[in-house]
C-alpha positions in Angstrom: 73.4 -115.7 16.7 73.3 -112.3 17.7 74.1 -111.3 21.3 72.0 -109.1 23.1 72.7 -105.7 22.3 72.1 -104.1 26.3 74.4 -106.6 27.5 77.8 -105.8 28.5 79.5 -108.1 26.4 77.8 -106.2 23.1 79.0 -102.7 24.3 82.7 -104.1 25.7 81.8 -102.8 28.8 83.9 -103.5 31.8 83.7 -102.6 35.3 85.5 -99.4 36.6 85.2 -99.0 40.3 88.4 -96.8 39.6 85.9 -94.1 38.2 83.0 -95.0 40.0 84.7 -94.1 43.5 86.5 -91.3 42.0 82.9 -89.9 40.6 81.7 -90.4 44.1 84.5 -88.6 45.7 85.2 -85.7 43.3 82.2 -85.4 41.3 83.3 -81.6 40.0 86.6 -82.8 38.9 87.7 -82.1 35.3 86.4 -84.6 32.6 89.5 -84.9 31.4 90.7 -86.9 34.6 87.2 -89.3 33.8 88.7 -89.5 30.5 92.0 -90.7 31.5 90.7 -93.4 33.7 88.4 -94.7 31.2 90.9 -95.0 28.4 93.8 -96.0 30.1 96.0 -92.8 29.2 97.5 -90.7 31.7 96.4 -87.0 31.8 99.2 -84.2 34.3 98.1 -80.7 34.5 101.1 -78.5 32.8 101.7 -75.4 34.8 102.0 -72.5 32.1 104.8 -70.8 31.2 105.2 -67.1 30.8 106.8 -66.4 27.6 106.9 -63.0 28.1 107.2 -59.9 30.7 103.8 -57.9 29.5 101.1 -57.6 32.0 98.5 -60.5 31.4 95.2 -58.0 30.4 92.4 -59.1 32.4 89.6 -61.0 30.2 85.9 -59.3 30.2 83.7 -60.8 32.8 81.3 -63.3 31.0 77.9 -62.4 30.6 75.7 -63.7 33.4 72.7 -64.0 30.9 74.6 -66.1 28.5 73.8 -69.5 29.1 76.5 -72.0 30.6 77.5 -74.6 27.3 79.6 -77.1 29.7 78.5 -77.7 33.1 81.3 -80.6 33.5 80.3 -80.2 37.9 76.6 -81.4 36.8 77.3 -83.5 34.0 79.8 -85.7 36.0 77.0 -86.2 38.6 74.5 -87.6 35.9 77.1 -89.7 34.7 77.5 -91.2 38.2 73.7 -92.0 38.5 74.4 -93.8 35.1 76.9 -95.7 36.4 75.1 -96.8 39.4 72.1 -98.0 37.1 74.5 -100.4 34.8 75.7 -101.6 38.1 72.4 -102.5 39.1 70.9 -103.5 35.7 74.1 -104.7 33.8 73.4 -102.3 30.8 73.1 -98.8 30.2 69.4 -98.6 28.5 67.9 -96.2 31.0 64.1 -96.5 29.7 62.2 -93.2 29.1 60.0 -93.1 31.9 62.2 -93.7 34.9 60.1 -93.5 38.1 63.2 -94.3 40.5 65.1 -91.5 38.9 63.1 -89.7 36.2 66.4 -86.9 35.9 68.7 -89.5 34.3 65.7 -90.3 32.3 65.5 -86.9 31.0 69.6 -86.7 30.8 70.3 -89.4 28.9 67.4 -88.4 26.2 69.1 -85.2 26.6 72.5 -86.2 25.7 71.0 -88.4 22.3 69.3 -85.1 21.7 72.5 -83.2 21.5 75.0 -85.7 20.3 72.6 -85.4 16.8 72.9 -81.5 17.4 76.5 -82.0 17.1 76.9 -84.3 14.0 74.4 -81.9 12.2 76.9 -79.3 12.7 74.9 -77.5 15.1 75.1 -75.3 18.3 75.5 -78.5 20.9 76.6 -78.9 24.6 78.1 -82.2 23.2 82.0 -82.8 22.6 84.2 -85.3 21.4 85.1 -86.1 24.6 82.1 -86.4 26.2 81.4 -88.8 23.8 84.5 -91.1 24.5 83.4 -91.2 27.7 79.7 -92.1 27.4 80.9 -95.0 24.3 83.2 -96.5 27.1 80.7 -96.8 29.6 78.4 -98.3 27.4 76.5 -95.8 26.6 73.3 -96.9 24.2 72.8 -94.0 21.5 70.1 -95.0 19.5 67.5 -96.6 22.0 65.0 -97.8 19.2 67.6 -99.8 17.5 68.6 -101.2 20.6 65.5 -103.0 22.0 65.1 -104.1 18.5 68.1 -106.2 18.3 67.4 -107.3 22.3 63.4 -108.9 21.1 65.5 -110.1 18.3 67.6 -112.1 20.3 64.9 -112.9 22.4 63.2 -114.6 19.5 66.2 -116.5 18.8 66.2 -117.9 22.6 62.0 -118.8 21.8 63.3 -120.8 18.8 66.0 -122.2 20.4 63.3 -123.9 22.7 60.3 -124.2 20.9 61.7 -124.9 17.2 60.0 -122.5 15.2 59.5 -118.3 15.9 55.5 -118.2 16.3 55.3 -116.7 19.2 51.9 -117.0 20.9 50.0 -113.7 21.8 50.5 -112.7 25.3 53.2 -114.9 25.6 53.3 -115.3 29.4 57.0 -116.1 29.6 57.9 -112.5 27.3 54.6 -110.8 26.7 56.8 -108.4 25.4 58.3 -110.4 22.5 54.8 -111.4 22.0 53.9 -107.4 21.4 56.7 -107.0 19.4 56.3 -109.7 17.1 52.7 -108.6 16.4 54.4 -105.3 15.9 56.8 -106.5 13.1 54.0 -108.2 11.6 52.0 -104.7 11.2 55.1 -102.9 10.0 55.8 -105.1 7.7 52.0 -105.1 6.3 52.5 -101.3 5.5 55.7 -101.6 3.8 54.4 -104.1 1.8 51.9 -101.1 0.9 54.7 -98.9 0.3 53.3 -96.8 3.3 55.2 -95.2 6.5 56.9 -98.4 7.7 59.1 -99.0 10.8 60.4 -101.9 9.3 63.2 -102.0 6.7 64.5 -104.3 3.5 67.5 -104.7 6.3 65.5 -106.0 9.0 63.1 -108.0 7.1 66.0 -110.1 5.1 67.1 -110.4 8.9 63.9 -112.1 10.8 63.2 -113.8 7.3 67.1 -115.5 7.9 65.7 -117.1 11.0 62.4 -118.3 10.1 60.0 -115.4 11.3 56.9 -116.4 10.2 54.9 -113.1 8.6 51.2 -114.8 8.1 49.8 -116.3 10.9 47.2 -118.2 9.0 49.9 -119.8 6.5 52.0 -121.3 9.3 48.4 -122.7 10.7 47.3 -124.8 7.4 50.3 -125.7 7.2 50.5 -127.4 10.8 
């Protein structure tokens, strides 16, 4: 049975009050430090070493209309507020319209926006190791893909209980499953039609593996 992909124990997510307080505390430090706490490693600032006696030449002073790639200052504090919503929800699934704090909202959209910059080879404000960080905190990249597997486990707690997967519509306990039930139902109409589907051969051999029943009338004459 598949867990529930929002759920800590999906993502291996473990607390970390280490980087929460240190977030709190120094939310301008270097990433690398956020880095170090996450993975375990240790991370010493080197003092450099002048290898030679030439004057260092000044480097030009950037210009002010170019725009700023990392803002680690700002992006540390975003990650913070991310933090404090797994604490509070257990997950880090930040839904898109996010009346208690519509910013993150628009940040963590903002970071799936340019994490698909970045593996398209394109100009992005995403790095490597931003993207360490945000997989150890349990970061959800693909939001869609998540909610499907969490109504899919869902189902499988209905079936557990009731026996079979025909959900009612408006399901009082989940009317949620209920929606999205109906939902795979009418995807799976229009890829039967070899039209624009949501639905794939994937996630159709999946839902058929647990008894998802596609035809509401069949599973009717047949009861």
């Amino acid at each position: 049975m598949l867990a529930p992909c929002i759920n800590d124990q999906l993502y291996g997510i473990s607390g970390n009050n280490n980087l929460s307080q240190l977030l709190l505390a120094h939310p301008k430090r270097n990433l690398l430090n956020f880095a170090s706490l996450l993975s375990g490693e240790s991370f010493v600032a080197k003092p450099r070493v002048a290898t030679n006696t030439q004057p260092v030449q000044q480097l030009p002073l950037r210009d002010e209309k170019e725009p700023r790639r990392f803002n680690d200052g700002k992006w540390a504090i975003q990650l913070r507020q991310l933090l404090n919503f797994r604490q509070t929800f257990g997950h880090c699934l930040v839904p898109h319209t996010f009346p208690p704090n519509p910013f993150l909202a628009r940040w963590v959209k903002r970071q799936r926006r340019q994490y698909k910059l970045m593996m398209e080879g394109k100009h992005s404000t995403m790095t490597p190791e931003r993207v360490r960080i945000l997989n150890n905190t349990g970061f959800v990249w693909d939001s869609h893909e998540a909610i499907w597997k969490f109504r899919l486990h869902q189902l499988h707690q209905f079936k557990k209980i009731h026996g079979h997967c025909l959900v009612p519509s408006g399901y009082p306990a989940e009317p949620q499953l209920a929606t999205w039930v109906k939902c795979q139902r009418r995807q799976y109409k229009l890829y039967s039609k070899d039209q624009s589907s949501g639905i794939t051969a994937e996630r159709i051999m999946t839902l058929n593996e647990i008894g998802f029943e596609w035809e509401i009338r069949s599973c009717r004459e047949r009861n």
